[in-house]
N, C-alpha and C positions, 0 to 999 in steps of 0.2 A: 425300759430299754433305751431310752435315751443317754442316760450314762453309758452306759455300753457304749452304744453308736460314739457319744465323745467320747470314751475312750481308744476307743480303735480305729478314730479317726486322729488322735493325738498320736499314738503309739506303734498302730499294725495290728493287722488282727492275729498274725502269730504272735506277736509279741505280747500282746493281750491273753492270748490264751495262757502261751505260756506264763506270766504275772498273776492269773489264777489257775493255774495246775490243769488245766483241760486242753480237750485236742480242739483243733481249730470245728469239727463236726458235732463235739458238743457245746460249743460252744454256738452256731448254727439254731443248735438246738432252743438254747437257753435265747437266742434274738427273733425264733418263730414263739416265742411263748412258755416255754418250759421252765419251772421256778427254779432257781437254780439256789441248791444249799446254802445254809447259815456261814459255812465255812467258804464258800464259793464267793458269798458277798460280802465275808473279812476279807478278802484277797482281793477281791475287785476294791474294795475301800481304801486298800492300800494303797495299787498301784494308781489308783483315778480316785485322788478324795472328792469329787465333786459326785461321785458315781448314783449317790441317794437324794440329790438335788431336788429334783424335778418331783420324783414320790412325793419327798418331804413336803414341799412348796406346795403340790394338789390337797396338802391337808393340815395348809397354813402353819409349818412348820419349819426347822432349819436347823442344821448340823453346825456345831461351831467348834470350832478349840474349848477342853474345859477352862484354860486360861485367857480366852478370846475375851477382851473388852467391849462392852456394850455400847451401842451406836450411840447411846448417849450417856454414858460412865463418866465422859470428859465433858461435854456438850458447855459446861459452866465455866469451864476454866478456859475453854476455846470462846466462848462469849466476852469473857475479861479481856483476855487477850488480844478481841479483834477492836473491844472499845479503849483499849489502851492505845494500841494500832493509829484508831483514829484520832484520837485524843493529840496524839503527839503530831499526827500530821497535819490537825489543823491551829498547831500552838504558834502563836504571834514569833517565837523566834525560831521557828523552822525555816528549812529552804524559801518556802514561798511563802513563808508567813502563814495569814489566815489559810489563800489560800491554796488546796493540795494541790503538787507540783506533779509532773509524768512521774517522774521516779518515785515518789513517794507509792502515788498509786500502784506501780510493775512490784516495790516493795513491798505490799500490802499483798499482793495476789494470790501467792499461796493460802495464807493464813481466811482470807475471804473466799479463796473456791474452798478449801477444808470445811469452813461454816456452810456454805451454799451446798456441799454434800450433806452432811448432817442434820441440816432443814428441809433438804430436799428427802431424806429417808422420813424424818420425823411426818411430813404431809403425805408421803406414800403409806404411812400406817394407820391415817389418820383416813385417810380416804377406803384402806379394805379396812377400815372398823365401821363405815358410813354404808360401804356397799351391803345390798342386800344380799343375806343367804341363800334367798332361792328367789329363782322368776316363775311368776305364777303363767 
């Protein structure tokens, strides 16, 4: 029900309803507990693609584009990239030579917060593989 709730706090709850075919009373229904059909939760996926998030995520799981690129597909070529990055901004005939100047670094930044998300995903999966399944 939290997709719901985002959505109908994104949207409106008439508008919600209406985006899956129901009256705003069943729709009531379906956020006190009511399952609401197959086709109910094609339409809600439409209008709110996040709408299965939360389910998904309680059972270590996640929706994605089937063309969606994997967090780490690129992770190699963003690595090359950032040590090319460096390479050049600590080369004896750069701006500041050895060594790296303000601009080099503001330069750099995107391409280094890119890698610090992608590290930073890689140690979050790395840590719920670490946590335990159950507390006794």
């Amino acid at each position: 029900m939290r997709g719901w709730a985002r959505a109908i706090d994104r949207m409106g709850k008439g508008a919600f309803a209406d985006a899956i075919e129901c009256s705003t009373q069943a729709l009531d229904k379906q956020l006190a507990g009511s399952m609401p059909s197959l086709e109910t939760l094609d339409r809600a996926l439409a209008a709110e693609p996040t709408i299965l998030d939360d389910w998904l995520a309680a059972r270590g799981k996640r929706l994605v584009d089937q063309d969606a690129t994997c967090d780490v597909d690129d992770m190699s070529l963003l690595i090359a990239r950032v040590m090319v990055m460096i390479q050049e901004a600590e080369h004896p005939e750069g701006p500041g030579g050895r060594t790296i100047v303000p601009q080099e670094y503001l330069g750099g930044e995107k391409i280094i917060r890119e890698l610090h998300a992608v590290t930073g995903r890689w140690l979050e999966r790395c840590s719920a593989i670490r946590r335990p399944r159950e507390v006794a």
